[in-house]
C-alpha positions in Angstrom: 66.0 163.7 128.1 67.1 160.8 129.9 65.1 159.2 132.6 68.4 159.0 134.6 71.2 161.2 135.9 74.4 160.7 137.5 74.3 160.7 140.8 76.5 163.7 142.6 78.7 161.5 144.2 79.2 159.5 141.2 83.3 158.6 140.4 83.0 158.4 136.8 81.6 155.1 136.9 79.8 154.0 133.7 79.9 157.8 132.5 80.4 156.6 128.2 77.9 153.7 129.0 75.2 156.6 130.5 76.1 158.7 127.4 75.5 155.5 125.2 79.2 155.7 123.6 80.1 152.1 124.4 84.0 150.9 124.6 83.8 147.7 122.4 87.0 146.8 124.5 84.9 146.7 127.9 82.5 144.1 127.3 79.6 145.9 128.1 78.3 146.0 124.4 78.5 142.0 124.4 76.5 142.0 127.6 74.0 144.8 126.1 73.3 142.4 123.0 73.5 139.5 124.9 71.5 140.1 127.4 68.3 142.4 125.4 68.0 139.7 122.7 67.6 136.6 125.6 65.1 139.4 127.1 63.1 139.5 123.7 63.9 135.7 123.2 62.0 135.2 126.8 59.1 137.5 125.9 58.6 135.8 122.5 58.2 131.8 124.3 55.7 133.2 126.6 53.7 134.7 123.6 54.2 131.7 121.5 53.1 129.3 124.3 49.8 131.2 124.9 49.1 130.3 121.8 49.1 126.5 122.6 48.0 126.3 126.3 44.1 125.9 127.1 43.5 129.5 128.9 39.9 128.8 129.4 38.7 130.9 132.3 41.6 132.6 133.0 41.8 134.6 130.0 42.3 138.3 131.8 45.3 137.4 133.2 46.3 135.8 130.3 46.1 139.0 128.3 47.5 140.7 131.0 50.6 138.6 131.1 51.0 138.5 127.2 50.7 142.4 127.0 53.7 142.5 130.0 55.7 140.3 127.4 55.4 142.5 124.3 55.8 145.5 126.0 59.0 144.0 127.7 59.9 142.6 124.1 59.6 146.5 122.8 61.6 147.9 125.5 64.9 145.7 124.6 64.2 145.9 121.4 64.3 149.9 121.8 67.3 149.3 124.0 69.3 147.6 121.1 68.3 150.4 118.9 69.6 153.1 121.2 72.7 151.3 121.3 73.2 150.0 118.1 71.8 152.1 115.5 74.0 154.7 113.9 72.0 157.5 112.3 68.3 157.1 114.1 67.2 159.0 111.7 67.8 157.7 108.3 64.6 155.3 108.0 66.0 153.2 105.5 69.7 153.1 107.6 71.0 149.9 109.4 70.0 149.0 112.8 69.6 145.7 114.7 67.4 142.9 113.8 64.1 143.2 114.5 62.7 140.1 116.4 59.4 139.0 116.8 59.2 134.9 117.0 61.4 132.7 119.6 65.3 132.6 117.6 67.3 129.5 118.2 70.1 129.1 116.1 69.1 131.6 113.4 72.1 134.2 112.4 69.8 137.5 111.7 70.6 140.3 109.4 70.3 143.8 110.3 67.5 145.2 109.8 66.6 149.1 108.5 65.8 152.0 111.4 62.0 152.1 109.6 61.4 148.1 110.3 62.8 148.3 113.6 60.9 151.3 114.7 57.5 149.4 113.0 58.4 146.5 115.0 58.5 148.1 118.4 55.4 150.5 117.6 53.3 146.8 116.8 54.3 144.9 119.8 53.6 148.2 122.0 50.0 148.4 119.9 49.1 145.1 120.9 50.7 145.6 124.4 48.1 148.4 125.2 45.2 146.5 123.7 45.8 143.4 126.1 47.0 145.3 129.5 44.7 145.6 132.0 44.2 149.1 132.3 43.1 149.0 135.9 46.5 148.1 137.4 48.8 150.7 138.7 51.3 148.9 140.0 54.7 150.1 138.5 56.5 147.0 139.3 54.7 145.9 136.4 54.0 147.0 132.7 51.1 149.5 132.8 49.7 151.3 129.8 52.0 154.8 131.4 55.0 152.9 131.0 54.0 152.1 127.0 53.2 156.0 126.7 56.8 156.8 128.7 58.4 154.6 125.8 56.7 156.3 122.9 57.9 159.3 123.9 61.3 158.2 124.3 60.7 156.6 121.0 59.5 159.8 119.0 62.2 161.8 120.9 65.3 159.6 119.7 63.7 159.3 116.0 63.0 163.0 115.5 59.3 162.9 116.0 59.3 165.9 118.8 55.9 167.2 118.5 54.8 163.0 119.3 57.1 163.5 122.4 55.7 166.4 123.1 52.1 164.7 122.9 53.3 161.1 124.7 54.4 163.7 127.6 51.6 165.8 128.1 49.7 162.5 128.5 51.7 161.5 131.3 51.8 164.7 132.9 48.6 165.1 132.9 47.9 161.6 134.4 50.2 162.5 137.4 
C-alpha cells in the first residue's frame, strides 16, 4: 500500500525506517520530527503573511501558492501521524500535535488521532478550493496529489471503502 518499494539491489538500507518501525537510537525519529514540524512551521508563515500583504491583481497565484502551502502543511502533518501515532485507529488515542498557526517557542501537547485527522482533512479542504485546477505539473501540488493523500489517509485510519473511492478517482484520471 505504500507508494514506494525497496529497490532489488537494496543492502538493507533504511529497511525499519521503510517499514515505519523507527530505532529511537538512530536519530532518524529526531530528524523526522524535526524536520515535518519546520515543514508545517514554513507552510503556516506563508499562509499567515497572505493575510497581511496587498495581493491586489495577483490574486490567482496567490491562491495557488496558499493552496501548495496547506497541502504541503497536510502532508507533514500526515507524515508525523504515520510515524508517531500508536493505534491509528482509536479516534480519541494520542497522536502528535496538530498544528495550524506559525509555533515559536510554544511546548504543544499531543493531540487525539480524531483532531489530527480533522486537521489534515481541513487544510486539504481549503487546499483543493484554492489550487488551480488547470496545472498538471507534478513538481507542484495538484488537486491528484490531495486525492493520492486521502487515500493514503482513509487507508491508514481504516476507512477502506474511502480508499477504495480516492483510488478509483485517480485511476480513472490516468
Amino acid at each position: 500500500t505504500d507508494n514506494t518499494k525497496v529497490g532489488k539491489d537494496n543492502g538493507g538500507q533504511q529497511l525499519n525506517l521503510h517499514r515505519l518501525v523507527m530505532d529511537p537510537t538512530t536519530g532518524e525519529a529526531g530528524n523526522i520530527w524535526i524536520s515535518r514540524y519546520a515543514m508545517i512551521n514554513q507552510a503556516s508563515r506563508i499562509i499567515e503573511a497572505a493575510t497581511i500583504i496587498d495581493v491586489t491583481g495577483q490574486e490567482a497565484v496567490v491562491n495557488d501558492i496558499l493552496g501548495q502551502a496547506y497541502a504541503l502543511r497536510a502532508f507533514a502533518q500526515f507524515e508525523l501521524f504515520q510515524y508517531f501515532t500508536p493505534d491509528y485507529l482509536d479516534a480519541s488515542g494520542l497522536s502528535v500535535p496538530a498544528v495550524d498557526f506559525v509555533v515559536t517557542v510554544e511546548n504543544l501537547p499531543r493531540n487525539t488521532v480524531n483532531e489530527v485527522l480533522s486537521l489534515i482533512d481541513t487544510d486539504l479542504t481549503t487546499s483543493a478550493s484554492l489550487l488551480d485546477n488547470s496545472k498538471t505539473d507534478n513538481k507542484f501540488v495538484t488537486n491528484n496529489f490531495i486525492t493520492a493523500l486521502r487515500a493514503r489517509i482513509a487507508l491508514f485510519s481504516g476507512d477502506y471503502p474511502g480508499a477504495l473511492g480516492f483510488a478509483n478517482q485517480l485511476i480513472a484520471a490516468y
